[in-house]
N, C-alpha and C positions, 0 to 999 in steps of 0.2 A: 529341606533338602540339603546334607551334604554337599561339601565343596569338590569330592568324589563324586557323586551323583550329578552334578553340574555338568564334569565335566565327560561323564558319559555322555551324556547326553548331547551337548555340545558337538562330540564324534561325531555320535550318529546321525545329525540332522547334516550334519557337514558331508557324512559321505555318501546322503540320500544325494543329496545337490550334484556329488559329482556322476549320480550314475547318467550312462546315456541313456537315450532315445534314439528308434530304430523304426522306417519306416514299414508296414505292411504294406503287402506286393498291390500294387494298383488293380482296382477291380475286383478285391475280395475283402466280405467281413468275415472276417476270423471269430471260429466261437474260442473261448475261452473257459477251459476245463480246470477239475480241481485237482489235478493231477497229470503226469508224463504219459498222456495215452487216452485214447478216445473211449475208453473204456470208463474212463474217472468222467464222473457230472459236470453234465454243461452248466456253467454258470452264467455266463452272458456270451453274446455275440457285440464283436466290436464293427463303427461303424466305417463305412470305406474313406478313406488315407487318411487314416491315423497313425499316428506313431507309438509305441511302445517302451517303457524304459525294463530294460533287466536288469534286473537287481543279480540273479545268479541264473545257472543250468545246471540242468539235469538229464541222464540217459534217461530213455522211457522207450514207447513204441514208435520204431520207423514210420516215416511217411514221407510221401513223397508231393512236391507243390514247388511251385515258381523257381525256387530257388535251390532248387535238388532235391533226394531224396538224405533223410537224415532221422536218427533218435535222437537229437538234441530238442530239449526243450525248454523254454524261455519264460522266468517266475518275473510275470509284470506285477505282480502284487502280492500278501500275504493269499497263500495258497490257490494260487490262478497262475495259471501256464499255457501260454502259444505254442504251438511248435515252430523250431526255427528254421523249418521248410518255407516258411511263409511270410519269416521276418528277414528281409534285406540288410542284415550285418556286416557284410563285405569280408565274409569268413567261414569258412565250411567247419572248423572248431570252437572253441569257447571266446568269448568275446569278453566273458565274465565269469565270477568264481563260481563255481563248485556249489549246488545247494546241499545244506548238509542233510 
């Protein structure tokens, strides 16, 4: 490995670490889709009060839950998205960047 490649890497593990965690609303498992909208495949359901870290968001299909109604939606992982209807951000806009 490159001393270039080091220090990629190096980045990225550092700005995994800074991403947050975000409670889901008390009283709900959130399923978790493979895309911004209930239309994309369920991939899991998460369990109740958990937290969630977003990495980025993305527009997708409104919905509405706990926390208002919103098309914002929240990439806890490579290709899995909450809606942020349902995550507790303390933010009715992005929290985080932009998924490309």
């Amino acid at each position: 490995m490159s001393v270039e490649e080091a220090s990629e890497s190096v980045v990225r593990v550092e700005a995994a670490t800074d991403v947050v965690r975000y409670p889901v609303a008390p009283g709900y498992r959130l399923n978790v889709r493979s895309g911004p909208g209930t239309m994309y495949r369920l991939i899991r359901t998460l369990p109740y009060n958990v937290k969630v870290p977003v990495y980025c968001q993305k527009p997708g299909e409104w919905i509405s839950g706990p926390y208002g109604t919103t098309n914002l939606w929240d990439n806890i992982a490579d290709g899995e998205f909450v809606s942020d209807a349902y995550v507790k951000t303390g933010s009715d806009g992005y929290v985080a960047p932009r998924c490309s």
